[in-house]
N, C-alpha and C positions, 0 to 999 in steps of 0.2 A: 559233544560241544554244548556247554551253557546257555540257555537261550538269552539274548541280550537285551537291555530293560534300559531304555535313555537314562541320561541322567534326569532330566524333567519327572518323571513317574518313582526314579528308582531315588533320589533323594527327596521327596517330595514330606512337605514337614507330616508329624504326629501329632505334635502335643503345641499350645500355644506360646511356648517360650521359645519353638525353632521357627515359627513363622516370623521371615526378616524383612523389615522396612513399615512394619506397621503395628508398633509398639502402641500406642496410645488406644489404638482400637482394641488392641485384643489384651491389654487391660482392662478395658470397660467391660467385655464378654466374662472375664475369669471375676470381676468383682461382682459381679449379677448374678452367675452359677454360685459362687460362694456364696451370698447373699439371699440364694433364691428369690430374687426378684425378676422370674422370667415373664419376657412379654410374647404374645400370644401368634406375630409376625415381624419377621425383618427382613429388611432390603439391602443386601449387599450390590453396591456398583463403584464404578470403577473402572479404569482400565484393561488390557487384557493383559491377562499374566500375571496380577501382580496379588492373588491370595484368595478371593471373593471364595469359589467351589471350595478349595482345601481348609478355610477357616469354617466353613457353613458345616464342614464334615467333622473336622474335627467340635465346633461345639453341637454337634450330636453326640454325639462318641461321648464328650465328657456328660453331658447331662443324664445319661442314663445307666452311666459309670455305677457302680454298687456300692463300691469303696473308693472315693473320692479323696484326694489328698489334701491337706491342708491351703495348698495356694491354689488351690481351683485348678487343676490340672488330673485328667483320671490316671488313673493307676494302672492299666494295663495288661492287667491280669485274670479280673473276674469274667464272670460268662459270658456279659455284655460286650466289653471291652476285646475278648477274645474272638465274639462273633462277627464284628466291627474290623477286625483285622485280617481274619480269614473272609472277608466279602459276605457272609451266609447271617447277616443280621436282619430280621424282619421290622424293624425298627426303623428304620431308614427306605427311605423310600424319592431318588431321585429319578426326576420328569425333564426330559430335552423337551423346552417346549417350541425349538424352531421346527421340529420334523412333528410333534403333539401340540397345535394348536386349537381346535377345532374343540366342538363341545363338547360333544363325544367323548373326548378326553378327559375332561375338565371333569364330566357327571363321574367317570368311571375313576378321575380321584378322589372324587366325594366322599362314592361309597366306600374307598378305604378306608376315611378319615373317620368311618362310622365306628370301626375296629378298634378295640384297645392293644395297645402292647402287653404282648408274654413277657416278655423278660425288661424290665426298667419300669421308668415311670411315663417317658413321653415317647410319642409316635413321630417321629422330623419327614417334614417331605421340601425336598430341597429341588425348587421350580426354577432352571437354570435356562438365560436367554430368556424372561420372563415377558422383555418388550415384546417377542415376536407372537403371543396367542393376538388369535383376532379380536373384536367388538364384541363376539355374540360371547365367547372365551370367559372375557373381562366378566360381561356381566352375568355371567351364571356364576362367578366364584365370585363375587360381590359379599353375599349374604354370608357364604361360609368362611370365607378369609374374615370376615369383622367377629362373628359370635361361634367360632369353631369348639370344637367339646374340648374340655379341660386339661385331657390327654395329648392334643395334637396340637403342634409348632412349628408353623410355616417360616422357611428361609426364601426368600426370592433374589435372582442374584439375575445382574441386567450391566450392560456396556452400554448404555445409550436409556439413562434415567428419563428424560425430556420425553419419552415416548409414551410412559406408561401415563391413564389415565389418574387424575386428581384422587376419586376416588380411593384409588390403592395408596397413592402415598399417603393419604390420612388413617391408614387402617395398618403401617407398619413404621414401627425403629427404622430410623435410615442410618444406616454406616455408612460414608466416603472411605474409597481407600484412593490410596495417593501412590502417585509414580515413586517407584525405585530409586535412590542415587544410587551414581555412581559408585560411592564407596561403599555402602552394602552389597551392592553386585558384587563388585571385586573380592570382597572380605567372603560373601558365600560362594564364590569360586576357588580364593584358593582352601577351602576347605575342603568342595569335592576335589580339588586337586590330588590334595594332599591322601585323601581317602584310596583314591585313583592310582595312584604312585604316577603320577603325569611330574615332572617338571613346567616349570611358568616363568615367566618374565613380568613383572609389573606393567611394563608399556603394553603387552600382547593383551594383558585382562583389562584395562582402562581401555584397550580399542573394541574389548568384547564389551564390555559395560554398556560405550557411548552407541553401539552400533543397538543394543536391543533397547534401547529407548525406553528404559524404566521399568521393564518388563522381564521379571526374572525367569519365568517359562522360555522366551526367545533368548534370553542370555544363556539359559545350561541348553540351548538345542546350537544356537551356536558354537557353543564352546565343545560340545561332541563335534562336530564338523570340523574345527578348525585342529582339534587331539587326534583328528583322524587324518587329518592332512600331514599333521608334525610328526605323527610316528610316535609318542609321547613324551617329545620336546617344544611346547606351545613358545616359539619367540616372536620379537616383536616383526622382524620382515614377512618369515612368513605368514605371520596372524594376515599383513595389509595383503600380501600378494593373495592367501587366499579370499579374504573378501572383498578384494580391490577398493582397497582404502589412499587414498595418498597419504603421502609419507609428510609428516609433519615438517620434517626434516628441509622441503623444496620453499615452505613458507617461510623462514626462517633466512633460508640464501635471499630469496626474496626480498626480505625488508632489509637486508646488508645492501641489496645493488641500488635498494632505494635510497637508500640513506645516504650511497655515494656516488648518485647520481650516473648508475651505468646501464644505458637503455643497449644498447645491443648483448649484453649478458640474459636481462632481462625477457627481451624476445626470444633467445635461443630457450632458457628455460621454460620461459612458459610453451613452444614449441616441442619440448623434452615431452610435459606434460600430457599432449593435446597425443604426441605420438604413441603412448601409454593408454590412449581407451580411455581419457577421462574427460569429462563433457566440459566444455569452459564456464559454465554456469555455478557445477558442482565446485570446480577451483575457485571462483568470486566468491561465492560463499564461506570458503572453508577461509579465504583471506581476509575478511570480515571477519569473523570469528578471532581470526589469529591477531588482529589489530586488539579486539575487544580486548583479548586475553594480556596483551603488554600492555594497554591502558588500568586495565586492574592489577597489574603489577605491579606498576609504579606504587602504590602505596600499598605497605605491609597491612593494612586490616581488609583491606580487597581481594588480597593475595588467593583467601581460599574458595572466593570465589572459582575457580580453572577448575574443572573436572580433568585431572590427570595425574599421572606417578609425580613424585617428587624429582625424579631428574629431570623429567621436561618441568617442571615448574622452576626451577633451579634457573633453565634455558630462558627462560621466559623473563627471570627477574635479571639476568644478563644484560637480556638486547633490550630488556624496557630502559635501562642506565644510560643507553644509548639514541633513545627517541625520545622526542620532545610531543608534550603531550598536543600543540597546536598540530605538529605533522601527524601524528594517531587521528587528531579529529576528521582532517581535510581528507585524508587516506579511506578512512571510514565512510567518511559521504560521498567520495567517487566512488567506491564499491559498491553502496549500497543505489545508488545512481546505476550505475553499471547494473546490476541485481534485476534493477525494476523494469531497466529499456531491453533486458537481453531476449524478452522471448517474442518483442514486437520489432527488432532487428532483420533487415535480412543478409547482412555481412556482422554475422555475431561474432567471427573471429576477430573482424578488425574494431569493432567495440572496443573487445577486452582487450585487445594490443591497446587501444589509443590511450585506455584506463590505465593502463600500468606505465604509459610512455608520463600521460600527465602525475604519476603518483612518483617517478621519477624525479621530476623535475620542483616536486613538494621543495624539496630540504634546500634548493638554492631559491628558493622564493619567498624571499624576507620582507616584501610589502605587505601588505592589509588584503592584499589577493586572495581569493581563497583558490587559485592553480588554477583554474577555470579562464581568464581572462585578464588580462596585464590592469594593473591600478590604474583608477584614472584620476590625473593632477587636476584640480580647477584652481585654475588662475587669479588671482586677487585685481581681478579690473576694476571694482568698484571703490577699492581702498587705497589706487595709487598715488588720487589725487590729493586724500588727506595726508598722506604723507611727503609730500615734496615740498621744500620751503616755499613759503609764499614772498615773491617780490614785489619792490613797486612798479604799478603798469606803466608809469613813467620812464623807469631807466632800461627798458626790454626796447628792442626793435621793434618796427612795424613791422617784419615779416611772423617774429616769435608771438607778438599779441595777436594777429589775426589766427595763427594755429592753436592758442589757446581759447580762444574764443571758438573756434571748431569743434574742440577739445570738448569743452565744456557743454555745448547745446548737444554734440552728438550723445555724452553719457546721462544728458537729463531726457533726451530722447529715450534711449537705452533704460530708465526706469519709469516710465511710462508704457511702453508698449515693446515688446521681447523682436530682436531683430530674426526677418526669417529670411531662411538661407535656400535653395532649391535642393530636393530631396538628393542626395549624392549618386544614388543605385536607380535611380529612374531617368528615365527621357525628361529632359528639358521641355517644356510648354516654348511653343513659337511665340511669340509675340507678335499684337497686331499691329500693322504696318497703317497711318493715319494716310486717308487719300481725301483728293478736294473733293471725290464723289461722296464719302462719307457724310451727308448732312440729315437722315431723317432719323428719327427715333424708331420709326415701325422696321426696317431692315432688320434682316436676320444676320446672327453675327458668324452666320457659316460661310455667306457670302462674300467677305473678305479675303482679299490676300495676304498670306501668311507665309513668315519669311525668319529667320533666324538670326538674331541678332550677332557680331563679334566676341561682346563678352559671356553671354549664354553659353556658345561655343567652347571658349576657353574655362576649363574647370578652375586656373587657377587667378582669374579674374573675379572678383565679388559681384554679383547682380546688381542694379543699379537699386534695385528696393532696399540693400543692404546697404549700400555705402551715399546714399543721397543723404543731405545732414538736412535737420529739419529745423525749420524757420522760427524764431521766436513771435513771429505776427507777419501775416500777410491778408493781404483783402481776399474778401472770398467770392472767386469764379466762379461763372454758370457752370453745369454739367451737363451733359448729354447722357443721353441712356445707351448708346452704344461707348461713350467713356467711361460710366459705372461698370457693365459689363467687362473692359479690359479690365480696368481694375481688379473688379470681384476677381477673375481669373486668376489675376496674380498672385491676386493672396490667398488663393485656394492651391496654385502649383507652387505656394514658395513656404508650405507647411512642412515641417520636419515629417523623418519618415514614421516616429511614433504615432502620429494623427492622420495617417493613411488611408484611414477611414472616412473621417471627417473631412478628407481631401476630395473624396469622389462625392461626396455627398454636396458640398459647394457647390462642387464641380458640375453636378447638374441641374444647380438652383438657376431660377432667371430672375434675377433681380430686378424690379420695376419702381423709377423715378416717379414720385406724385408730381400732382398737377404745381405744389410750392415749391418744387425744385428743393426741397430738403430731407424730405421724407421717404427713406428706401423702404419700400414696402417688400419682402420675402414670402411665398408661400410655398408650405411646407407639408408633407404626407400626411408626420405623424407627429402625435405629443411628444414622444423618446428623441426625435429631431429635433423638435423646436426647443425643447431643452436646452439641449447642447448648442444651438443656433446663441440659444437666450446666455449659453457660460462665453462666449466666444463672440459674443457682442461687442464688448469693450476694446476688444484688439481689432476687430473689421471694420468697425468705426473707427480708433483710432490711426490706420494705414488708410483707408478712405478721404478722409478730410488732407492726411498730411500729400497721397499720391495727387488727389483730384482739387489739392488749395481749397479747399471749401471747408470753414472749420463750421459749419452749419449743419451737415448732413447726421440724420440719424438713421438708424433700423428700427423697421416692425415687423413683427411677423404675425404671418395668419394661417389656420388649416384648409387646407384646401377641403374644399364643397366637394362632394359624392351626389352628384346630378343623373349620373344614369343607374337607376334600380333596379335590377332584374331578379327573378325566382323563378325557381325548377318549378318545370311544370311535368307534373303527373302524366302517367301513361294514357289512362283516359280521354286527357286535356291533349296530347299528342296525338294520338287517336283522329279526335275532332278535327285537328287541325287539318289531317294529312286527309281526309276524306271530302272536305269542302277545296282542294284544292286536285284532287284528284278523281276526276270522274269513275276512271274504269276501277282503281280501288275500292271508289265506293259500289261498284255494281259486284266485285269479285264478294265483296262479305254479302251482301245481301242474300246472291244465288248459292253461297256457299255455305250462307246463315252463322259466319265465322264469330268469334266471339274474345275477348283478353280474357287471356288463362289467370 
């Protein structure tokens, strides 16, 4: 029996025209050897897999080629090329420098580098993993990587560039090499396919493709895995069943039961799913993706954007005929929504149920909605009156003119200062109950009793702050400082529940009447308060004057004074203190000669 050799190692390119996915690079190497314009170090990095060792080998191999072909590619044949093949070339000299890092190492490729080549012109030493040498590493190969002897040509080849010091990148050519597509994957698949005598499926190599992520080493180690599972029939079921892919195919029913609105289909699938070993995470994402892909459908120049065979791309420009691209968008941002709360979730099942109930109900929701939350109507109250004929106030009754005259103060009220309503979702504020005992300004206003009004009670009665109409002129009444106080209250519990904040903070201001009875004076912690005291001025004034008939009253605010100063005191200073107040402590140090460590 033949000893068996992966396909990774046993197809692994020769020459620079079979190296796939990185054309441009390995032009610039064949036009340089042509040219002899070689430079003295390079840096191959890059992903893993995708060329870096196998290009650094191959332009060894070529440069020392005897008999070099015309498009810069060696020939294959001469002594070089043939020692180069059979492994036994002294020209060549690669260093793991993850397990030889250390200086040690570094001196004793020095002294290689001191040696000329027997057979060619140049010496290659190909320094692979080059990030991983240590500090001391770097700087003993400093001087010889910059002015190395004329014979010798460093390749350094690294996954993780950002690591190596500055120095080294100014002292070599940097190549990028770039991830794999898709379709060169699949194209150098079905060739060893074909080498193989394997039968393939296009779907089956598009799931090998997407699964090795650019990286054609993990594509052909894959794809021996998956020929070994097929028996040498690679399809597409078994490709997913053996590396537990879901099936493209559940996305797809998916966005039918969306489209037509069937949430119980929808759960039982995605429960299909969940019963199959796949994480609910991994499905979000993959329906994300699959959104993307029918939103690039819709138009033919987007089209090749989709990494896949042409049948599923076929499927794709189907159901995209079928989706509108507002439902793609909303679809797309609940998943991706879904995506980001899943792994701070602790019922992540019923997340992604609730995602797919709301991406259900997408395509019957033809408002401005984005599914999230029902449209909200605002009502034209300010416009209604410019639009009703105007009559004469002569020919109206006396009950219609005094309602218009209501009418009319209540909605100049209404642009003046914003009617506030008591928060829906919270406790109602008791209101204070007036007693004839109430006459001093110094009482506390905890003191009172407090009782609950009838319309407070009823949610579907207005507060009286809301439906009191406000007076086009009235004389203005004294005020008491425990009737600012109600006040203040009111209009601190009758703040929408957005300013919840601002609600507590009112809430435990004390507002104090000056000596002119017109001036509320506020004091406040901090500047970030009085701020906001100072945006929300004009509305507590304006409820103030209109609750308390006083159109005189204004606010001021001031920071409150920090009167008591205190600092840490030192161990020493503790010390001190506890020894003048304790006798026998102080006799315990004394006899003991004790001391602060």
């Amino acid at each position: 029996m033949e000893n068996y050799i992966v396909s990774a190692r046993k197809y692994r390119p020769m020459t620079f025209d079979t190296v796939v996915g990185q054309g441009a690079l390995t032009t610039t190497l064949k036009n340089a050897i042509r040219s002899g314009r070689l430079a003295h170090a390079y840096l191959f990095c890059g992903p893993r897999g995708v060329g870096k060792t196998t290009c650094a080998r191959i332009f060894a191999r070529t440069i020392n080629c005897l008999h070099p072909r015309e498009d810069g590619e060696a020939c294959g044949e001469c002594e070089s090329c043939k020692a180069f093949n059979e492994q036994r070339s002294y020209n060549i000299h690669e260093l793991d420098a993850a397990s030889n890092n250390s200086v040690e190492d570094i001196r004793q490729l020095i002294e290689q580098v001191r040696i000329p080549p027997q057979i060619g012109k140049y010496k290659v030493f190909i320094i692979d993993e080059v990030h991983m040498l240590s500090q001391a590493a770097f700087n003993a190969f400093l001087k010889t990587l910059e002015e190395p002897p004329h014979h010798a040509i460093f390749i350094l080849a690294t996954t993780e560039k950002h690591k190596l010091l500055p120095t080294i990148l100014s002292r070599c050519q940097i190549y990028d090499f770039n991830r794999m597509s898709v379709d060169h994957i699949v194209r150098h698949l079905k060739n060893v396919a074909e080498k193989e005598g394997i039968k393939t499926e296009d779907a089956a190599l598009n799931v090998i493709a997407q699964k090795a992520d650019g990286g054609m080493r993990d594509a052909l180690s894959i794809f021996d895995q998956v020929a070994s599972f097929c028996g040498g029939n690679i399809t597409y079921q078994q490709t997913i069943e053996n590396l537990n892919v879901l099936d493209y195919d559940y996305y797809f029913r998916l966005t039918d039961y969306f489209l037509e609105g069937k949430i119980t289909e929808c759960m039982l699938t995605f429960n299909e799913i969940l019963s199959k070993g796949f994480e609910g995470q991994y499905f979000i994402t993959g329906l994300s993706t699959h959104f993307r892909n029918l939103l690039v459908s819709q138009d033919s120049q987007t089209v090749g954007l989709i990494e896949a065979s042409e049948e599923v791309r076929q499927k794709y420009r189907e159901q995209a005929q079928k989706c509108k691209s507002k439902f793609l968008f909303k679809a797309m941002k609940l998943a991706s929504d879904c995506d980001l709360n899943y792994k701070q979730s602790q019922n992540k099942r019923l997340l992604v149920e609730l995602t797919l109930i709301e991406m259900a109900q997408l395509s019957s929701d033809d408002g401005e909605s984005s599914g999230l939350c029902p449209t909200k109507i605002l009502k034209p109250i300010f416009n209604r009156l410019k639009t009703q004929p105007q009559q004469p106030t002569a020919t109206l009754p006396q009950e219609r003119k005094a309602e218009e005259q209501s009418q009319a103060r209540s909605v100049a009220r209404e642009n003046e200062a914003p009617i506030y309503q008591p928060r829906p979702n919270a406790l109602s504020r008791p209101s204070f109950a007036k007693t004839n005992e109430v006459t001093g300004r110094g009482t506390s206003l905890r003191s009172f009793s407090i009782r609950r009004t009838t319309q407070e009670a009823t949610p579907q009665a207005p507060t009286q702050v809301a439906t009191q109409p406000a007076e086009s002129a009235f004389e203005d009444k004294p005020v008491s400082g425990v009737e600012l106080t109600i006040a203040w209250r009111e209009f601190a519990s009758g703040l929408p529940q957005q300013e919840i904040a601002m609600s507590h903070q009112l809430d435990n201001m004390e507002p104090t009447l000056q000596e002119d009875g017109k001036t509320i004076l506020v004091v406040v912690d901090n500047p970030s308060i009085q701020n906001e005291v100072a945006k929300m001025q004009p509305r507590i004034e304006a409820f103030l004057r209109q609750r308390l008939q006083n159109n005189s009253l204004c606010i001021t605010t001031r920071l409150r004074e920090v009167t008591d100063k205190r600092r840490a005191f030192s161990k020493a200073e503790q010390l001190g203190m506890m020894l003048q107040q304790s006798e026998a402590l102080r006799k315990l140090k004394e006899e003991f000669e004790l001391e602060l460590a």
